[in-house]
C-alpha positions as CSV (number, residue, x, y, z in Angstrom):
1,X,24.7,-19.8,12.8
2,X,22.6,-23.1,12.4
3,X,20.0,-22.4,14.3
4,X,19.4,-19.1,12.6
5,X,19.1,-20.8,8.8
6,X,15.5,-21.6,8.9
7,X,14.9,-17.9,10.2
8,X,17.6,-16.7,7.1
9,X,15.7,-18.6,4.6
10,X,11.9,-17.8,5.9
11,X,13.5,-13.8,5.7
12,X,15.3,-14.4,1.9
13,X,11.8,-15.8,0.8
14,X,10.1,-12.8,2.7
15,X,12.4,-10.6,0.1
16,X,11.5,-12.7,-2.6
17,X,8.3,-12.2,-2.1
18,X,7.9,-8.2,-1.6
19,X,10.7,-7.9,-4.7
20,X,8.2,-6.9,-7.6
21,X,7.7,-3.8,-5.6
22,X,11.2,-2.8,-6.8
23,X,10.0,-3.2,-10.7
24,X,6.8,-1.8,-10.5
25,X,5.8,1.8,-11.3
26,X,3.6,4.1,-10.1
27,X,-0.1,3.8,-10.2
28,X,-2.9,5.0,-8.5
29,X,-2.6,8.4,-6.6
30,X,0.6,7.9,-6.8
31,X,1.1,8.5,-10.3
32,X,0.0,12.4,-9.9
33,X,1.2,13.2,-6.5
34,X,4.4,12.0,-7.2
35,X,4.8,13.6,-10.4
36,X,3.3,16.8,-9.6
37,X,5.8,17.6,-6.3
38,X,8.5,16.1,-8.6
39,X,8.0,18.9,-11.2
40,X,8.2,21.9,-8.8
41,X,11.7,23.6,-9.1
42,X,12.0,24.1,-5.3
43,X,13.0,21.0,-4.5
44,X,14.0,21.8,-0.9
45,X,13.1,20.2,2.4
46,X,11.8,23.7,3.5
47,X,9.5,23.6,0.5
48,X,7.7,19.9,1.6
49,X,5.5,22.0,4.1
50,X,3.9,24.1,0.8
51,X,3.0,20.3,-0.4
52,X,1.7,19.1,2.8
53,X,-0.6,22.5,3.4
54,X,-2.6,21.6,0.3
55,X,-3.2,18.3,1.5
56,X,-3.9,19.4,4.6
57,X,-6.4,21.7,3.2
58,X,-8.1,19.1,0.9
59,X,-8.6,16.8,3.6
60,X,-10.3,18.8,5.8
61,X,-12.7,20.1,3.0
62,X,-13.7,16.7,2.5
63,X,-13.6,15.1,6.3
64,X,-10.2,13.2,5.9
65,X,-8.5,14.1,8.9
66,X,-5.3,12.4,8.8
67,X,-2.6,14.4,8.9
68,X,0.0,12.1,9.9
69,X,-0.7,10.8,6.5
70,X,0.3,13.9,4.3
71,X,3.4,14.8,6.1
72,X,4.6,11.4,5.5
73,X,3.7,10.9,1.8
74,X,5.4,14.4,1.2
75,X,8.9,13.6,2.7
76,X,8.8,10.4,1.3
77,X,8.5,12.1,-2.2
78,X,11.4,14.6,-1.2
79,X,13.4,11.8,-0.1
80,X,13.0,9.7,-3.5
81,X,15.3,11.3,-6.4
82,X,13.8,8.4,-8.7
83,X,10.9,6.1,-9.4
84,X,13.2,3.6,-8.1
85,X,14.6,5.3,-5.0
86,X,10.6,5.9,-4.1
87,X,10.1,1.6,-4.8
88,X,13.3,1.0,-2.6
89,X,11.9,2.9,0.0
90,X,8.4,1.0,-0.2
91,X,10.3,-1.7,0.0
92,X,12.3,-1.0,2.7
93,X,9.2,-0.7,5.0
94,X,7.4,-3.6,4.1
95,X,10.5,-5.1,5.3
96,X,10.3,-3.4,8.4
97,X,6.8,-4.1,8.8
98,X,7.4,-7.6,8.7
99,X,10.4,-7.6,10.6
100,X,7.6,-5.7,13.6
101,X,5.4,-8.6,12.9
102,X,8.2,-11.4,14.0
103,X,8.7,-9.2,16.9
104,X,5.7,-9.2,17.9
105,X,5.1,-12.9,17.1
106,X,8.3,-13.4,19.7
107,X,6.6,-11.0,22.7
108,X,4.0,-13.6,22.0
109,X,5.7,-16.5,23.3
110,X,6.3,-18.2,19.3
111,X,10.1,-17.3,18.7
112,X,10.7,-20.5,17.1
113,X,7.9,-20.8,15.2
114,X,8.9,-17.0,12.9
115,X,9.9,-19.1,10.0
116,X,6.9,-20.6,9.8
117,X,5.4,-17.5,9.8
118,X,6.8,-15.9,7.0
119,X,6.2,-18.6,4.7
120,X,2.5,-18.7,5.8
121,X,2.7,-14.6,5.1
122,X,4.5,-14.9,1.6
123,X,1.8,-17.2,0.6
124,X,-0.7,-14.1,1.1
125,X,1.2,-11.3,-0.5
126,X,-1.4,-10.2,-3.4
127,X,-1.3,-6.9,-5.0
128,X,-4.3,-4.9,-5.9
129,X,-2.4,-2.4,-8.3
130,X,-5.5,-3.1,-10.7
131,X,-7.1,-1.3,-7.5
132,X,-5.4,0.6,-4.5
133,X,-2.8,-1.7,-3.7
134,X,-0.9,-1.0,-0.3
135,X,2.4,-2.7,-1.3
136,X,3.3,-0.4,-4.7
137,X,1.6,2.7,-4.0
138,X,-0.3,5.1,-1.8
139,X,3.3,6.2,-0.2
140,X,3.7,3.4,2.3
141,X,0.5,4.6,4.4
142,X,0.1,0.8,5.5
143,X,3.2,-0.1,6.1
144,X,3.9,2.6,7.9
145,X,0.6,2.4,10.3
146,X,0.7,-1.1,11.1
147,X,4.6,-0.4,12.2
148,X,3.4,2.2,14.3
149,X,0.6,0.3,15.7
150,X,3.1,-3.0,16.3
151,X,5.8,-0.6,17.6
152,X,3.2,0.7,20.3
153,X,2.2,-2.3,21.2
154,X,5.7,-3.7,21.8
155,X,6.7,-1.0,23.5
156,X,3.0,-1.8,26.0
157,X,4.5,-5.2,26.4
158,X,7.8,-4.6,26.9
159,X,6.1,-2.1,30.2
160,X,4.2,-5.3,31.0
161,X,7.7,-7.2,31.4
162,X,9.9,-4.7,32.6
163,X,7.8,-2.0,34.5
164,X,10.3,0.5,33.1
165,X,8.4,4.2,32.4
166,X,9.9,4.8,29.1
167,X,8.5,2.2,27.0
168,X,4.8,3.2,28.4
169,X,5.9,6.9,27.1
170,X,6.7,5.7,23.4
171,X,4.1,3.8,23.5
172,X,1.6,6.4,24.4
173,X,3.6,8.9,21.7
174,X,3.2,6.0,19.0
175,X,-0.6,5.6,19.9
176,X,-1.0,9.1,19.2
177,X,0.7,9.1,15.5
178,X,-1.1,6.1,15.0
179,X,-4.9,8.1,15.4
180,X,-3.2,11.2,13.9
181,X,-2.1,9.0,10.7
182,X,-4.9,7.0,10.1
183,X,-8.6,6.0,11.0
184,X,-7.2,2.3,11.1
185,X,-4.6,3.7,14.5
186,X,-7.5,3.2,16.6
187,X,-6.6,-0.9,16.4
188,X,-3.9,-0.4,18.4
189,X,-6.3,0.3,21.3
190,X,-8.0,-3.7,20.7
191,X,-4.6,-4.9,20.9
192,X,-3.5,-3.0,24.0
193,X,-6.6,-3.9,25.5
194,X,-6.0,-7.5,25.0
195,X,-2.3,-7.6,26.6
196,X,-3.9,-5.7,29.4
197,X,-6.5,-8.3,29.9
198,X,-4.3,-11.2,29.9
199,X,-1.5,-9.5,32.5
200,X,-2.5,-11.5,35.7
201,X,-0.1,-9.8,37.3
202,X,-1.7,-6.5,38.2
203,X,-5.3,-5.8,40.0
204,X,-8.2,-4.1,38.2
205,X,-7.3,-0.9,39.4
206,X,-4.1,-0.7,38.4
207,X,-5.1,-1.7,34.9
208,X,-7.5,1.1,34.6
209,X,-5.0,3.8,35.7
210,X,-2.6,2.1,33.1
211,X,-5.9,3.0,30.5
212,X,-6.2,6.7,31.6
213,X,-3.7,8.0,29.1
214,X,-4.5,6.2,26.2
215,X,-8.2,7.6,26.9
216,X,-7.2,11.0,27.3
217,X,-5.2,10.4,24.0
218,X,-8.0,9.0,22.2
219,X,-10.4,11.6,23.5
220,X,-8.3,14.7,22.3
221,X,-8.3,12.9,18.7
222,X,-11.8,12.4,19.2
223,X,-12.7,16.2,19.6
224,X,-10.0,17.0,16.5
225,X,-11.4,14.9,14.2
226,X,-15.4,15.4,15.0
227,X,-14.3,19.1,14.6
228,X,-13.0,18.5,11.2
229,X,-15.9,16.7,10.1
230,X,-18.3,19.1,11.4
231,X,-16.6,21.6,9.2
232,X,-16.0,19.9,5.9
233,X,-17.8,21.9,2.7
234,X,-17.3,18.5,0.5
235,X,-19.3,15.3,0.3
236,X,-16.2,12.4,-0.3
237,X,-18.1,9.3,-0.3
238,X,-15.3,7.5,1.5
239,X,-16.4,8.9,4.8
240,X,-20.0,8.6,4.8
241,X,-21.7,5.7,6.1
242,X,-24.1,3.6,4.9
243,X,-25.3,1.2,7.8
244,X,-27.6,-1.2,5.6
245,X,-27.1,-4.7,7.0
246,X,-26.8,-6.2,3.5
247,X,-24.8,-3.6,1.9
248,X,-22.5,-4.1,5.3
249,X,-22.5,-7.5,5.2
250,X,-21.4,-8.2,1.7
251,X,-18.7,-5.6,1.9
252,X,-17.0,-6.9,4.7
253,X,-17.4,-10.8,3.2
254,X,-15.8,-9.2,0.0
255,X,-13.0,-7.5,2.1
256,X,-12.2,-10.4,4.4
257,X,-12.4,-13.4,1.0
258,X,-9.5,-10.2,-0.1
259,X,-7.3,-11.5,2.4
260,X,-7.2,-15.6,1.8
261,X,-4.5,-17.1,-0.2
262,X,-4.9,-16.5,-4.2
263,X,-8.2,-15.0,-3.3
264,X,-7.0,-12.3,-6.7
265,X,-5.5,-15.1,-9.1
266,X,-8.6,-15.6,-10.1
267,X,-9.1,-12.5,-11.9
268,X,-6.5,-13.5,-14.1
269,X,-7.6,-16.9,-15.1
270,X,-9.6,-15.7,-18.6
271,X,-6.3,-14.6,-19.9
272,X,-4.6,-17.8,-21.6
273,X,-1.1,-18.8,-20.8
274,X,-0.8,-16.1,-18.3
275,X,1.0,-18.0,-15.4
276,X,3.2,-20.0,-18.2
277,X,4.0,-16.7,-19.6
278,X,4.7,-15.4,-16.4
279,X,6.7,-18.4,-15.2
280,X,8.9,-18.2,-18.8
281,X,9.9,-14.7,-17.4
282,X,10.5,-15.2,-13.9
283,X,11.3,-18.6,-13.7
284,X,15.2,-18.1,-12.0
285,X,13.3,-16.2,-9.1
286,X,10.9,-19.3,-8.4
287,X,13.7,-21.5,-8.8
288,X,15.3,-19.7,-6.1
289,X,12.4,-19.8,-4.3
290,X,11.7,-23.3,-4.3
291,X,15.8,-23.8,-3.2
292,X,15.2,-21.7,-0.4
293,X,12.3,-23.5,0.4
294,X,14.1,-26.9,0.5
295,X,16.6,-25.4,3.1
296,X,13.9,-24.3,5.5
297,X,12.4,-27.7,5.0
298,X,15.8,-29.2,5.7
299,X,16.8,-27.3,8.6
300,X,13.5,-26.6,10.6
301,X,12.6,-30.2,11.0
302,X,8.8,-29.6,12.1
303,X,9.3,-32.3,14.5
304,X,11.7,-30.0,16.8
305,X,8.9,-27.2,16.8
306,X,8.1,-25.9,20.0
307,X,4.8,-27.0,20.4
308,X,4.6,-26.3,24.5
309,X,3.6,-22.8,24.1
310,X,1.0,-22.0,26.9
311,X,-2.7,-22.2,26.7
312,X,-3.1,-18.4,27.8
313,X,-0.5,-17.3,24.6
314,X,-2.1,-19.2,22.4
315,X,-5.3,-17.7,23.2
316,X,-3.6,-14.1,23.3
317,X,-2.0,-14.7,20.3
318,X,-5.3,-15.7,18.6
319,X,-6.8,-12.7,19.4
320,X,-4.7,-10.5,18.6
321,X,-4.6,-12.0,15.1
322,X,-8.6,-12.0,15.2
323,X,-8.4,-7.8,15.3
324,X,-5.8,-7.8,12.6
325,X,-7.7,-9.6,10.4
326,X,-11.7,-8.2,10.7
327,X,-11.2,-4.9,12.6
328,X,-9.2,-2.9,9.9
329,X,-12.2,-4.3,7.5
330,X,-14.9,-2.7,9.4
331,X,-14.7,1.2,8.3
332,X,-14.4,-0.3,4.5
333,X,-17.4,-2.4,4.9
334,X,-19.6,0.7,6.5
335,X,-18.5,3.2,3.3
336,X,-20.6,4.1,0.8
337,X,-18.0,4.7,-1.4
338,X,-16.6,0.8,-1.0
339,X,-19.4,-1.1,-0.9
340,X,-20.0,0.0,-4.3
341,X,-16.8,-0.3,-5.7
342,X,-15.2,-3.7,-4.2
343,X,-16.2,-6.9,-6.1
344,X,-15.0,-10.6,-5.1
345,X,-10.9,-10.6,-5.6
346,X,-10.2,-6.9,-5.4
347,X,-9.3,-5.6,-1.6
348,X,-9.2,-2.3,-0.2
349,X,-5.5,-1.1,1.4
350,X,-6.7,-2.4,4.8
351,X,-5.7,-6.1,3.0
352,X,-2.1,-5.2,4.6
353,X,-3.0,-5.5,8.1
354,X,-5.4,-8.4,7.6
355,X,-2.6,-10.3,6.0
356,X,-0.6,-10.4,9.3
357,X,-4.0,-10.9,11.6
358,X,-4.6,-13.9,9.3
359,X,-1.1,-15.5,9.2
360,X,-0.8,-15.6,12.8
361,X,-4.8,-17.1,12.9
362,X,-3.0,-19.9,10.5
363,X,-0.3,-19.7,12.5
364,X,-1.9,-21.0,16.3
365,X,-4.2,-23.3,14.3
366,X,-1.0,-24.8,12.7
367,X,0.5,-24.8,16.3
368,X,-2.1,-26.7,17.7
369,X,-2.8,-28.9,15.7
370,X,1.0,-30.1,14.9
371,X,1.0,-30.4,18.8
372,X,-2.4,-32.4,19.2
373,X,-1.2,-34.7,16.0
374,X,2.5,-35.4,17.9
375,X,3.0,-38.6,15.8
376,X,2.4,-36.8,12.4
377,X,4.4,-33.5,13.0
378,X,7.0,-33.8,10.4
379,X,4.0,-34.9,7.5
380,X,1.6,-32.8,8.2
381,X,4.2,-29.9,8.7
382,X,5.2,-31.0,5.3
383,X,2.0,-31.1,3.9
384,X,0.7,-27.2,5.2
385,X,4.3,-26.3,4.5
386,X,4.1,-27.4,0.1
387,X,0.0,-26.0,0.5
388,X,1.8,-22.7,1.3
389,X,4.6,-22.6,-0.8
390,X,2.0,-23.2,-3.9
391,X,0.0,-20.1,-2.7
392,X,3.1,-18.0,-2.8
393,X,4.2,-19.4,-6.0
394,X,1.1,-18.2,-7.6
395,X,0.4,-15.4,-5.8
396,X,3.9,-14.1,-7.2
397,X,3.4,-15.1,-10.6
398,X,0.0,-13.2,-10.5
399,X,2.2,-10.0,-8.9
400,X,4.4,-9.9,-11.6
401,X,1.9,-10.2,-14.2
402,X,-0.4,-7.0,-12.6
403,X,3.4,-5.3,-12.7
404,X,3.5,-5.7,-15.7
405,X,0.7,-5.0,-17.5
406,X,0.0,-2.2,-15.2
407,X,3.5,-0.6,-16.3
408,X,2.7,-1.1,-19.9
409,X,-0.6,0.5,-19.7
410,X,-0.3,3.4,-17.4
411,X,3.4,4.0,-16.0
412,X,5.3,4.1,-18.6
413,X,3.2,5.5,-21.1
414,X,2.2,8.7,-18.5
415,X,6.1,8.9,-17.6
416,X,7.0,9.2,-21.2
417,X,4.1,12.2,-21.7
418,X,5.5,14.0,-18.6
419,X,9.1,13.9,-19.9
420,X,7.6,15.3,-22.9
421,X,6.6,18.1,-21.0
422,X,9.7,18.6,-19.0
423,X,11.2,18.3,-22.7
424,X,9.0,21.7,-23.4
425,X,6.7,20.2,-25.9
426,X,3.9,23.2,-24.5
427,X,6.9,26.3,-25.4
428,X,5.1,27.4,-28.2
429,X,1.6,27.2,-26.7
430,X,1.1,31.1,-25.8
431,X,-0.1,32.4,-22.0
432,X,-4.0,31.5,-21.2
433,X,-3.8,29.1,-24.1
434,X,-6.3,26.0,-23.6
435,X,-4.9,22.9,-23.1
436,X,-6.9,19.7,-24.4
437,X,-6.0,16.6,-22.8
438,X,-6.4,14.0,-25.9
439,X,-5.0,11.3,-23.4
440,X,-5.0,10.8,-19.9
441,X,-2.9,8.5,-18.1
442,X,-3.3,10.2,-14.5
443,X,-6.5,11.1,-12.8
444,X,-9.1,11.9,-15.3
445,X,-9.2,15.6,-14.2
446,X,-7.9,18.6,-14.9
447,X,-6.8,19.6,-11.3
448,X,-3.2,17.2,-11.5
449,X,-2.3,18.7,-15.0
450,X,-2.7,22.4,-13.4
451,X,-0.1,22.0,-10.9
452,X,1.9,20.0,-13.2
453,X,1.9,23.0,-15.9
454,X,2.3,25.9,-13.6
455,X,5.3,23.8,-12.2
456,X,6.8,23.1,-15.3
457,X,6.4,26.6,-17.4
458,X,6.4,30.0,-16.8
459,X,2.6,30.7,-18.1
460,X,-0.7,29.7,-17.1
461,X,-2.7,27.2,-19.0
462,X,-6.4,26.3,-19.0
463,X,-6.8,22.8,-19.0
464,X,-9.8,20.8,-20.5
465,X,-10.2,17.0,-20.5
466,X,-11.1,15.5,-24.2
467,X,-14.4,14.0,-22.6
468,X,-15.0,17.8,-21.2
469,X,-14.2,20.3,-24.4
470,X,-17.2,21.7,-26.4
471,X,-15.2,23.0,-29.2
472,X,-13.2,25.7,-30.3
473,X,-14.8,28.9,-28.7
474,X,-13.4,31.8,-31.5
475,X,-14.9,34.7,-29.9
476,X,-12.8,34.2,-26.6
477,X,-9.5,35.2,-27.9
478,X,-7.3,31.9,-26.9
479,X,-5.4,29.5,-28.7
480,X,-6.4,25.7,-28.7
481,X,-3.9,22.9,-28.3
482,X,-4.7,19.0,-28.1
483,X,-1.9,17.3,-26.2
484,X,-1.5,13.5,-27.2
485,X,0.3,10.1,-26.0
486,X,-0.1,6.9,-28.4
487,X,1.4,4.3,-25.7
488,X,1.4,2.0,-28.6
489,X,4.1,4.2,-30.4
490,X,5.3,6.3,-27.0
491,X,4.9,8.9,-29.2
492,X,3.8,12.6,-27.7
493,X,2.0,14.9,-30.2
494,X,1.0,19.0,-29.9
495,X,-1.8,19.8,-32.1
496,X,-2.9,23.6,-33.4
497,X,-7.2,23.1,-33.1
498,X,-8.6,25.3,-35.6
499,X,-12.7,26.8,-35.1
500,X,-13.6,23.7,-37.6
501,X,-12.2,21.3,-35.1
502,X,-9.2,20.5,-38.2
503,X,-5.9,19.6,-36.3
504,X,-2.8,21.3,-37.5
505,X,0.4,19.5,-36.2
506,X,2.5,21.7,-34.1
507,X,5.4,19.4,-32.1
508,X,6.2,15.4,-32.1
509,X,8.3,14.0,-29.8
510,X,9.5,10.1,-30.2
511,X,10.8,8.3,-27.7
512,X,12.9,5.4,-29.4
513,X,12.7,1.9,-29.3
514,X,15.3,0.9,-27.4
515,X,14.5,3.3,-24.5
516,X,11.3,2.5,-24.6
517,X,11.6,-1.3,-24.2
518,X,14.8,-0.4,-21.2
519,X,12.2,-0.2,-18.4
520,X,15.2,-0.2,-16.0
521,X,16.7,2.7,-16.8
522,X,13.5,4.6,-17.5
523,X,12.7,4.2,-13.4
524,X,16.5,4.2,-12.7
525,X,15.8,8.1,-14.2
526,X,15.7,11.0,-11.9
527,X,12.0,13.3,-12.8
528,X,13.0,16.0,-11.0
């Protein structure tokens, strides 16, 4: 039991780190997908496949061919009853996901070194929820890839080892689900390929039949996905290239600065008394924190490190962390859609993966250089070991602030206007009626409030956005209604719209104080 409390503590400050996922809402695409399968009275498993279809169908109008991506966001929706269960879930495969990475870091020859490595990967968590943010949202696409692009690889290495068949079969299976999921599944091919490259145990021949199935693999994707494209009818930005040196350049500079320590705490420095604030709040978490901290300190005792790990895993191990760290940035840097939209501090969901690519680059530097400085070991170990701790310190201060204000200023207060419409605030509003979106917490369309009405009710609505409606037509026939949120007052409001644009109160629905304030049990809530 000793000798597994440094790896106890590194895994409770792992959990520490990854626990404002549990608290946060949802944001981003999120915030519509989830509500809008959520609504639908069919809440079978049969009925996921309707859900998936329409993805399926969007993505090939616009070029996104990854389908592994829309069966998985929609059973994870149909497994969550609640906000929360959905969080839990998130959470549950970050977990995992790091739990893959200390495998992999073991296969890899640094078994004793894990706890190190999850206090250098804690002191990277940042969220992005101002942005895309992989940890909160976007239905666990990361976490899920780079497990199935880690569990491939392990299962490679574990063929290496043992020369067993199965492992090379699951790991050929998982290399397909990894191209089929995402664009970023073809990394698992870099990583194979460097395993492959540093087996001196097998002739070239052998290696390249051991390549033949992962080509035929990638070659069968290939054809799919050129088909796709060739037959898209939409232009999405986010899959056409732009291969402009400079525009490349600063992208991928922008992408890979996304990945450093508190490269996003900065974007929060012009508020005043934010981490103060932040730290009056949360201070019992970073208390525990800095406890568990002291353990690990106390019972790793940097100057029992292994630092004998072989030249040749060192230099595999530095690789590999090399492709985790630029390779997933390379398809954001060449997009036309990214380059325009990323600014200094803000990363795209590829961020995920680097973090691990860049914790074990940290990690073999740390390595080496603890084992070149032999008579300084337990200083300098001490020294890197505080550097990190203050990275993840502030890191999750800043996490829990984004939570926050993020939950204030778009979860709660679109939550509280879609249990206004589960609450029939819309009854009175006749068939073919047009709806006026006063407020918009979602997506800033029309399309999401659609499928959320013809969910919901038993009558079609037209829906116009307030920055899209011209006025009351009179000659049409229809009925006008402006539907309102005040997230000030979490107050929903129906309007009448007369020809003279004058407002004639129809419905309000409060939402008291008390349950307003009880963010708990609003996410503890089923929406179904």
């Amino acid at each position: 039991m000793k000798s597994n409390r440094p790896l106890i503590f590194g895994w409770i400050l792992v959990i520490l780190a990854l626990s404002p996922i549990l608290w946060s809402g949802l944001y981003s695409d999120d915030l519509t997908n989830f509500l809008v399968q959520k609504s639908d009275r069919d809440q079978s498993l049969g009925h996921v496949w309707h859900y998936i279809q329409i993805n399926l169908t969007h993505g090939q109008l616009t070029g996104r061919f990854t389908p592994g991506t829309y069966f998985f966001m929609c059973f994870y929706y149909w497994l969550s009853a609640s906000v929360l269960g959905y969080k839990i879930l998130l959470f549950s495969l970050s977990l995992f996901a790091v739990f893959c990475f200390t495998r992999l870091l073991i296969s890899l020859g640094f078994r004793s070194w894990v706890p190190v490595a999850l206090l250098l990967y804690c002191g990277m968590v940042q969220f992005y929820i101002n942005f895309h943010d992989p940890f909160t949202s976007l239905h666990g696409m990361y976490p899920t890839i780079f497990i199935l692009i880690i569990g491939s690889v392990l299962c490679f290495n574990d063929f290496l080892t043992s020369r067993r068949l199965a492992p090379l079969i699951a790991s050929i299976f998982l290399t397909m689900l990894c191209l089929f999921y995402s664009e970023s599944g073809v990394i698992v091919y870099m990583l194979i390929f460097v395993l492959l490259l540093m087996d001196n145990t097998r002739n070239l021949l052998s290696k390249a039949l051991l390549c033949l199935p992962y080509i035929v693999v990638l070659l069968f994707y290939l054809v799919v996905y050129m088909y796709v494209r060739s037959h898209s009818v939409m232009q999405y930005s986010g899959v056409s290239v732009n291969f402009k040196t400079a525009d490349f350049l600063n992208t991928l500079h922008i992408q890979l600065y996304a990945t450093r320590p508190l490269a996003g705490f900065f974007d929060m420095l012009h508020r005043k008394k934010i981490i103060w604030d932040q730290l009056s709040i949360f201070w019992p978490l970073v208390a525990v924190i800095i406890v568990m901290f002291c353990f690990l300190m106390r019972y790793l005792v940097w100057g029992n490190l292994q630092t004998t790990i072989q030249p040749r895993k060192r230099i595999t191990a530095l690789a590999i962390g090399f492709i985790l760290f630029i390779v997933p940035a390379l398809p954001i840097a060449l997009s036309s859609k990214y380059q325009q939209e990323l600014h200094f501090g803000i990363g795209y969901l590829p961020v995920y993966i680097q973090n691990f690519g860049l914790a074990i680059i940290f990690l073999v530097i740390i390595e080496f250089l603890l084992s070149w400085l032999s008579a300084y070991k337990a200083i300098a170990g001490s020294l890197l070991s505080v550097l990190f701790l203050s990275f993840f310190i502030l890191s999750f201060l800043r996490n829990t602030y984004w939570v926050s204000e993020l939950n204030r200023d778009t979860f709660i207060p679109a939550t509280y206007m879609y249990k206004s419409l589960k609450n029939d605030i819309l009854n009175e509003c006749p068939a073919n009626s047009v709806i006026v979106i006063g407020s918009d917490y979602m997506w800033r369309d029309h399309y999401p409030y659609d499928q959320l009405f013809d969910n919901l009710f038993d009558k079609h609505f037209k829906v116009v956005m307030s920055d899209q409606f011209h006025g009351v037509n009179a000659t049409d026939g229809r009925d006008y209604y402006l539907l309102m949120h005040d997230k000030n007052t979490q107050q929903t409001t129906l309007y009448k719209l007369g020809p003279n644009e004058d407002k004639q109160l129809i419905k309000k629905v409060d939402y008291p104080a008390e349950e307003v304030s009880n963010y708990f049990k609003l996410i503890y809530t089923s929406l179904r």
